[in-house]
Wavefront OBJ file of the C-alpha trace (Angstrom):
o trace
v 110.670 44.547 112.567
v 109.588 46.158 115.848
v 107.620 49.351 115.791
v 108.988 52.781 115.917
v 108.564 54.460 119.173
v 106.698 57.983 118.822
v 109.586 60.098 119.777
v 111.895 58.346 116.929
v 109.862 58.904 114.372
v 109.566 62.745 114.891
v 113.537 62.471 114.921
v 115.562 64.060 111.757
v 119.153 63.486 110.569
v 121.853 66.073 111.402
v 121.775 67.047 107.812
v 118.175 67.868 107.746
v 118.783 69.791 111.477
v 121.514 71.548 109.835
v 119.237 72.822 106.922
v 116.751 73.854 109.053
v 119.446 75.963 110.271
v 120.480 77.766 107.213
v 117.238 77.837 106.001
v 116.396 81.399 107.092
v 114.477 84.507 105.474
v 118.366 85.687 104.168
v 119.187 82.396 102.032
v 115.536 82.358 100.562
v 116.062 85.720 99.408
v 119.474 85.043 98.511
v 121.641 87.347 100.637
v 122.850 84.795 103.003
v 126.534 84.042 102.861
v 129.399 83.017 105.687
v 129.339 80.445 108.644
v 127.770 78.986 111.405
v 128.716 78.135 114.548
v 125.720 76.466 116.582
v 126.834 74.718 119.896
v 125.709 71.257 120.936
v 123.336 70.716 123.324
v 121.189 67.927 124.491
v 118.557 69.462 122.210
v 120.440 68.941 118.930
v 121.020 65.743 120.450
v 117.161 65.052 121.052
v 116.382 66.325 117.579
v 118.640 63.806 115.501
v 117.655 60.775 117.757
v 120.260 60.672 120.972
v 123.698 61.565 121.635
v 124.691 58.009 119.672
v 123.058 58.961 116.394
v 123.875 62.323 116.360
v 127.878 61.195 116.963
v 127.380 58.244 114.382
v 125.968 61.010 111.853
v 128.886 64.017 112.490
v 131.637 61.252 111.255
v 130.104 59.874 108.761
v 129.893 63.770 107.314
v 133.256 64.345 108.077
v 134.065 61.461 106.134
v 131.786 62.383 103.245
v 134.314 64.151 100.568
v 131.853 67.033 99.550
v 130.806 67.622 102.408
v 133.891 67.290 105.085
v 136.798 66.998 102.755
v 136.407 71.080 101.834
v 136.664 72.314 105.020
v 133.015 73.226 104.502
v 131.726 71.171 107.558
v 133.697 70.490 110.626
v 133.049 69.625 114.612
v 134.613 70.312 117.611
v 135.235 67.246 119.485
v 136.619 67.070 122.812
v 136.459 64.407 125.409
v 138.790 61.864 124.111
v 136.530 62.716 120.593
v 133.510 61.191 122.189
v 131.596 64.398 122.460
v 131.377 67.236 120.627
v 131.334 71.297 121.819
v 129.860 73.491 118.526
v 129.883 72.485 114.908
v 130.751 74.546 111.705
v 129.497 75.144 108.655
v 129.323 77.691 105.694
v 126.055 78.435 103.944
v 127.295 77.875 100.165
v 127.182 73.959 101.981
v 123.360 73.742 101.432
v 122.766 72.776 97.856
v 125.020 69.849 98.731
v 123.221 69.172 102.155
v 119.913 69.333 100.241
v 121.127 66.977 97.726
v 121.950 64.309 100.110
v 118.726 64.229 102.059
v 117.136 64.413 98.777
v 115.185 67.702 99.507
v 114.520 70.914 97.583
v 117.171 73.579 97.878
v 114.816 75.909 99.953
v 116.221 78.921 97.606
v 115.935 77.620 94.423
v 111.952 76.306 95.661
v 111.603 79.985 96.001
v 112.938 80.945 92.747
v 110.478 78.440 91.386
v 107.805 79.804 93.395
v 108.856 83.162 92.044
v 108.381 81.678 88.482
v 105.255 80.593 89.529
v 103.657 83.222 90.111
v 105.234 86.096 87.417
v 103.598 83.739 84.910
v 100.195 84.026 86.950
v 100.749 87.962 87.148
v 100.904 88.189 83.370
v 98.358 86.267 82.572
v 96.316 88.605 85.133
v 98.014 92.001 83.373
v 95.365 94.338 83.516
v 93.183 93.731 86.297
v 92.601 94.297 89.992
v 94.579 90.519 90.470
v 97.850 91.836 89.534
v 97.869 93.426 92.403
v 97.203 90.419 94.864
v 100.476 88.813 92.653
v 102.732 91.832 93.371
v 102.256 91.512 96.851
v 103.010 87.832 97.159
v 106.232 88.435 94.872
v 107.005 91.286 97.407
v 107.477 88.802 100.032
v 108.824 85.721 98.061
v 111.461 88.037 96.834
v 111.924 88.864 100.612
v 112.274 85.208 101.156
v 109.345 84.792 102.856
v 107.735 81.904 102.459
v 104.854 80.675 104.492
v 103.291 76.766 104.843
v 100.353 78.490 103.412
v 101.546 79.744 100.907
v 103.869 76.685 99.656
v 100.785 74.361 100.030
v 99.228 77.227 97.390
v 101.866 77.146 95.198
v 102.603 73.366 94.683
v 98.430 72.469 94.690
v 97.954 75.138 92.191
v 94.313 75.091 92.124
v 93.601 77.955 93.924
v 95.183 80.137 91.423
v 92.880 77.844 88.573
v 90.068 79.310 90.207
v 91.389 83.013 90.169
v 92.044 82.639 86.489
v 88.874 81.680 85.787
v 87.049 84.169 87.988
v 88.617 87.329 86.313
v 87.963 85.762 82.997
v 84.212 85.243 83.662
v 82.172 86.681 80.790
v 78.623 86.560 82.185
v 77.830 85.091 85.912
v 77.403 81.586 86.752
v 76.390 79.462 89.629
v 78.830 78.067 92.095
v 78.314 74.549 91.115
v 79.315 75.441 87.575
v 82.182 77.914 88.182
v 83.945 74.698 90.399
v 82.803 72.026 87.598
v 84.600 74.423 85.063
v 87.541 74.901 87.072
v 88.197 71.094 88.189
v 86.258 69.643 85.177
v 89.436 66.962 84.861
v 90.208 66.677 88.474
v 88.738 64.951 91.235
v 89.832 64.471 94.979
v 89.344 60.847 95.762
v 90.769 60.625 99.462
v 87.559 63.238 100.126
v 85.107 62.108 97.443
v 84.697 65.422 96.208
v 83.342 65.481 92.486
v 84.436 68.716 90.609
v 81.192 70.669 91.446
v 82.035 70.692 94.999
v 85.511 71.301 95.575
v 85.055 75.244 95.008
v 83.080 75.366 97.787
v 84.359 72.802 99.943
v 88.363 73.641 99.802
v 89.005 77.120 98.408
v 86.078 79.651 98.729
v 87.311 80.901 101.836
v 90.735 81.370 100.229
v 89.055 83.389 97.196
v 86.982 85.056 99.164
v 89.522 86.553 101.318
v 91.632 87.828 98.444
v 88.821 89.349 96.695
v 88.503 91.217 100.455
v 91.585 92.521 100.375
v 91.870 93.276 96.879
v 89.299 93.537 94.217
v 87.538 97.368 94.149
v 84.241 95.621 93.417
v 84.102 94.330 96.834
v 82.108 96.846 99.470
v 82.783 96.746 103.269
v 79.900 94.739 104.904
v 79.292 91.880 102.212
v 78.585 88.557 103.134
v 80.379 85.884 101.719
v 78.112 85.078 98.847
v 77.423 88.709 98.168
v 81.083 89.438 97.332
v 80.908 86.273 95.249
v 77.941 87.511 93.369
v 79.504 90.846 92.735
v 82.260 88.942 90.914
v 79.902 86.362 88.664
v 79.512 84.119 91.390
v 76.498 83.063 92.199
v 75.538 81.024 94.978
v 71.690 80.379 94.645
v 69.645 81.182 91.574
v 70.191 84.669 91.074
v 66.430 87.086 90.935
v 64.759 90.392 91.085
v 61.965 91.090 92.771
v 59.254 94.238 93.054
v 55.663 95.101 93.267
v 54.026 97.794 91.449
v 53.713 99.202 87.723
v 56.487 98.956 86.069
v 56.622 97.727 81.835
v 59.556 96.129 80.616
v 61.055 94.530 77.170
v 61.972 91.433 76.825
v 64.428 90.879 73.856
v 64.004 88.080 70.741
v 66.028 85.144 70.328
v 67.864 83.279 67.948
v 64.326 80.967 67.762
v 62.598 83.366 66.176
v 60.601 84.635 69.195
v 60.004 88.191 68.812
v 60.363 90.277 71.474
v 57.768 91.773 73.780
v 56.595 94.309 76.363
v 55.566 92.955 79.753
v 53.595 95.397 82.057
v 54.137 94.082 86.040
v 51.543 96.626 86.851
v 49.004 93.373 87.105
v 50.867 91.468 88.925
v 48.960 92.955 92.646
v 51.256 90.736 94.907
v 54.595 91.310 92.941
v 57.046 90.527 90.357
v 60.089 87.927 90.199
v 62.217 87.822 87.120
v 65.271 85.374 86.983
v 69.001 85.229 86.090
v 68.528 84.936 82.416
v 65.839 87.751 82.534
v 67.664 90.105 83.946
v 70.229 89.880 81.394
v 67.902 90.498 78.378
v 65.345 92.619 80.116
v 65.255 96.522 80.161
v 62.886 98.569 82.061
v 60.747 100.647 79.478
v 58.424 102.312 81.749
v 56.897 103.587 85.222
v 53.514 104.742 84.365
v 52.264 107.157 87.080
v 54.940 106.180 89.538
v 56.039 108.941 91.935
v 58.185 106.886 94.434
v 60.932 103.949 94.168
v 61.351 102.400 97.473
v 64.240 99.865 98.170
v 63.040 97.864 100.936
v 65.816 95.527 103.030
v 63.820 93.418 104.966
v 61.599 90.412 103.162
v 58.356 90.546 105.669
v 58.392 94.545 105.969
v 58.467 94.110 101.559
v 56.023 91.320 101.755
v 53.858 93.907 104.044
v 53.205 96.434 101.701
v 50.483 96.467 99.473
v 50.182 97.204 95.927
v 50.007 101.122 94.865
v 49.869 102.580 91.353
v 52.204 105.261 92.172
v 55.001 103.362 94.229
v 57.158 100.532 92.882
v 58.919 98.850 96.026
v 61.902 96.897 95.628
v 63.095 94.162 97.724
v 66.664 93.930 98.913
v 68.146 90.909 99.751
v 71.598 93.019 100.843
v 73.448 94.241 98.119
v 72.356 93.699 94.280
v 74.551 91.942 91.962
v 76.169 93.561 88.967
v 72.872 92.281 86.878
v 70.648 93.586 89.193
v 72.772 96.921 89.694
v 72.516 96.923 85.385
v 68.659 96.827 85.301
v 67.926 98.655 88.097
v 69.890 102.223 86.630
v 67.954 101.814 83.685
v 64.918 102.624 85.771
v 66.160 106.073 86.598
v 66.135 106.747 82.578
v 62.895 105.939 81.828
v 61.513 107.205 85.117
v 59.887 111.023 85.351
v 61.417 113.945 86.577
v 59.192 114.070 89.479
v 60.214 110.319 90.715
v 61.835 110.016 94.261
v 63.533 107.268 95.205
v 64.284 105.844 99.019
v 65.920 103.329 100.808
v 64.519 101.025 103.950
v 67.347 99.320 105.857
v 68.453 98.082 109.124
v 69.639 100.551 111.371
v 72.819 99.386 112.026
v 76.517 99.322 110.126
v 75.475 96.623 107.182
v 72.012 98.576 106.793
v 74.149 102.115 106.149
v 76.866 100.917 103.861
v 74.316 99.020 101.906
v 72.238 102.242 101.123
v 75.423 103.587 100.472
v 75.834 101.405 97.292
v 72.621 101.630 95.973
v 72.907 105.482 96.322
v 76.507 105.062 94.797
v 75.489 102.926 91.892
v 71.590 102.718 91.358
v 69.935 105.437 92.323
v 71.975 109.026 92.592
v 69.219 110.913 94.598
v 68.270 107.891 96.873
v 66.628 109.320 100.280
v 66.899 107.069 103.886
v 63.121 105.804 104.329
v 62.431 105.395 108.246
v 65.960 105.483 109.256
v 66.495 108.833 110.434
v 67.166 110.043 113.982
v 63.910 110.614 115.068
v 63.268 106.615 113.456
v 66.025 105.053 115.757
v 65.208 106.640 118.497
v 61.498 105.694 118.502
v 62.575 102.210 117.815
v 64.663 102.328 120.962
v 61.979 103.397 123.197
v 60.146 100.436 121.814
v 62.442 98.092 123.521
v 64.510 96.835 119.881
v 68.209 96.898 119.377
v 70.911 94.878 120.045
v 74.206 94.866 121.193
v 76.842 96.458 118.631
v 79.712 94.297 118.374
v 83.352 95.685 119.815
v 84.822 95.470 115.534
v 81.662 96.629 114.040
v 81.724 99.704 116.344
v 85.296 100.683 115.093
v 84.140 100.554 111.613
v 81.142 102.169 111.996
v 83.551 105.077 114.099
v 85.627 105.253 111.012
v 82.927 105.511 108.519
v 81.699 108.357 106.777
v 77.947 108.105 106.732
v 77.095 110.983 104.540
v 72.827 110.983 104.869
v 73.438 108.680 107.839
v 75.600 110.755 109.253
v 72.784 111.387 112.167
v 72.081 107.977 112.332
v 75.521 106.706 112.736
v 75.876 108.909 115.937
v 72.819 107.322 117.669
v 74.096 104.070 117.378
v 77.355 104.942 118.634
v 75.439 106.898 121.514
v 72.862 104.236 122.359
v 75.672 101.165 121.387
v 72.325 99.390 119.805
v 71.660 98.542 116.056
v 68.364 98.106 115.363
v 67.149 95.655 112.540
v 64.092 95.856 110.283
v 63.211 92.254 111.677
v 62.130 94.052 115.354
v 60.272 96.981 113.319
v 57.536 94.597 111.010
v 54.747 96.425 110.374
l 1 2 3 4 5 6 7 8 9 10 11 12 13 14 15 16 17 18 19 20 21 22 23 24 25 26 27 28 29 30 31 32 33 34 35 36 37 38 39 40 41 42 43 44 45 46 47 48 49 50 51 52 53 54 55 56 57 58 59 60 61 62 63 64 65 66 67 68 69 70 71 72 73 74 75 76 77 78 79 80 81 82 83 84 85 86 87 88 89 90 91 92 93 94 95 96 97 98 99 100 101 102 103 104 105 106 107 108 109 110 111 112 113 114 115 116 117 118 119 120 121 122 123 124 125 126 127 128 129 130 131 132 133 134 135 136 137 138 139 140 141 142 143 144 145 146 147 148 149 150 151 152 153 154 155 156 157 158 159 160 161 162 163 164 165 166 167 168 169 170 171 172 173 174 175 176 177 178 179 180 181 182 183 184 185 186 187 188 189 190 191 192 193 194 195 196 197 198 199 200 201 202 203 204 205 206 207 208 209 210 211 212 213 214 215 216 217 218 219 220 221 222 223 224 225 226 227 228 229 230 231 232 233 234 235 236 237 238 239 240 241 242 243 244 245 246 247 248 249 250 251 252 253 254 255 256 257 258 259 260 261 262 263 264 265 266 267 268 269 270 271 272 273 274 275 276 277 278 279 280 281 282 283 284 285 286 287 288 289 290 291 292 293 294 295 296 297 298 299 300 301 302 303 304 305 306 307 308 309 310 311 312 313 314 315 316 317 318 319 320 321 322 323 324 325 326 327 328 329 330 331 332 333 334 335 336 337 338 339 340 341 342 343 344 345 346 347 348 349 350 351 352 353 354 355 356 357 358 359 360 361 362 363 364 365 366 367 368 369 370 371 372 373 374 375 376 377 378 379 380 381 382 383 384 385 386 387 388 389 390 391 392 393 394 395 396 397 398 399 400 401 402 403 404 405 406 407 408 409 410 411 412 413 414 415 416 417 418 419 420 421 422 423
């Protein structure tokens, strides 16, 4: 048996050609209907392996009884029938095509699809995913149907990892959520175990839908920080200040009581975990007068311990345990407390005080980021370029306390980070 040449084995048969041809936006959706009339050219020709081949193929279809003994497919020879001009066929023709090449009817694959993914959008009823679903039923019903989204569909596992993400009752590592998720599968041809196929295969995909979708998700997160903000978490999840502040630690099923821990002693900070953070709660800020939130690690790691300031290190934006602990502070905190924010000066650094103002701290103040701030740090020689799409966002914004700040980096086209500002 010789080898197939290149070119023949990208050829089709004229049945498959002639499915390609009906199968448009119209017959997925279902409101196809009537004939076509495509001429013959050396193309059509090319397509179904040469001008022999494609005659060989348009008798043996006239001679097939479904499929030319109904008048439902019929050619146009001329020459003495050794060519042919145009070819006919009606559309109600395709579940029969289909069934002789032994494909799919392409509309009842997107009636399945549409099956699909009503039974995902119930079992989502009730949260932000419903929406994502109602958008891809939009365009299945449409008869749209993209590679993407077939290759989806049929794998399946990208919607596994949805479901379990909106079902997630406390946050868990990456490795974990993808071991959960693809506990009983395993991709051999890529010797991925179940802990890394998460991260390996469909991140990107989640990541983008929770983008585009979910109202937890804040313009300017990273990748891992949306994650995080959805019980995702892609390192070992902490908290970390210096100064006086006295916290409660709760009992456990063991029998350990629980107990008061004052951070006040620790002179060169404070790091409490994960599992901390979810059975902590802040109990006191003795003789504290200012919270500040500080973005950059060596500008935190700079500042040295005072009994009446608690400093806060950012890493971007906090995760939901974080945001939890860190609003308990304002309750136990004094009237007199004020609380500010340190951050870049640049579109990330304004949307992230943004959310902390938003959902920790209601009277949060900009720390060294106001006009007079940027400018000096301009004159210093630091700044870089803003990027073309971060400039349109940052046009669009609405900066609120940043308002002033916004406008000089639109003016000057620099941002200035808190990496070219250590103290």
């Amino acid at each position: 048996m010789t080898k197939k040449s290149k070119a023949e084995m990208k050829t089709i048969t004229l049945i498959q050609w002639m499915i390609e041809k009906i199968d448009t936006k119209g017959y997925r959706a279902g409101t196809a209907s009537g004939y076509h009339h495509p001429g013959v050219d050396s193309a059509v020709m090319q397509a179904v392996g040469g001008r022999e081949r494609f005659l060989a193929q348009a008798r043996e279809i006239e001679n097939d009884p479904v499929l030319g003994g109904q008048g439902k497919v019929w050619f146009d020879w001329c020459d003495v029938n050794t060519n042919i001009r145009t070819i006919h066929y009606s559309t109600d023709i395709m579940p029969a095509l289909c069934a002789r090449a032994g494909v799919e009817d392409p509309r009842k694959r997107q009636l399945r699809y549409i099956d699909i993914l009503e039974n995902l959008r119930k079992r989502a009823e009730g949260t932000w995913l419903t929406q994502y679903y109602e958008e891809e039923l939009r365009l299945l019903r449409e008869g749209n149907c993209s590679q993407t989204t077939k290759e989806r569909i049929e794998d399946g596992c990208l919607y596994r990892c949805l479901n379990e993400l909106i079902h997630l009752e406390e946050p868990v590592e990456k490795p974990i959520f993808s071991a959960r998720v693809f506990q009983n599968a395993k991709l051999p041809e890529e010797r991925l175990t179940p802990s890394k196929i998460f991260r390996k295969k469909y991140e990107g995909a989640v990541v983008s839908i929770l983008t585009n979708y979910s109202p937890d998700y804040e313009d300017g997160m990273s990748n891992d920080e949306v994650l995080a903000a959805h019980g995702i978490l892609s390192y070992a999840q902490t908290l970390e200040w210096k100064g006086p502040l006295v916290y409660s630690m709760e009992g456990d099923a063991d029998a350990h009581a629980g107990v008061e821990i004052d951070t006040s002693q620790n002179l060169y900070g404070t790091i409490i975990n994960a599992k901390t953070l979810e059975h902590a709660s802040p109990l006191r800020l003795p003789n504290v007068k200012q919270v500040i939130i500080i973005e950059n690690k060596a500008n935190y790691e700079k500042q040295k311990y005072k009994r009446d300031t608690l400093y806060i290190f950012c890493h971007g934006f906090f995760s939901p345990k974080e945001v939890r602990f860190l609003k308990k502070i304002v309750d136990v905190a004094g009237d007199n407390v004020e609380y500010y924010h340190w951050g870049d000066m640049d579109y990330g650094g304004i949307r992230i005080f943004q959310f902390n103002k938003a959902n920790i701290f209601l009277e949060l103040q900009p720390f060294k980021m106001l006009k007079r701030d940027y400018e000096r740090a301009v004159a210093q020689g630091a700044g870089v370029s803003i990027e073309a799409g971060k400039r349109k966002k940052l046009e669009l914004l609405k900066a609120g306390d940043l308002e002033e700040l916004k406008q000089c980096i639109l003016e000057y086209g620099l941002e200035i980070e808190q990496e070219l500002l250590v103290e």
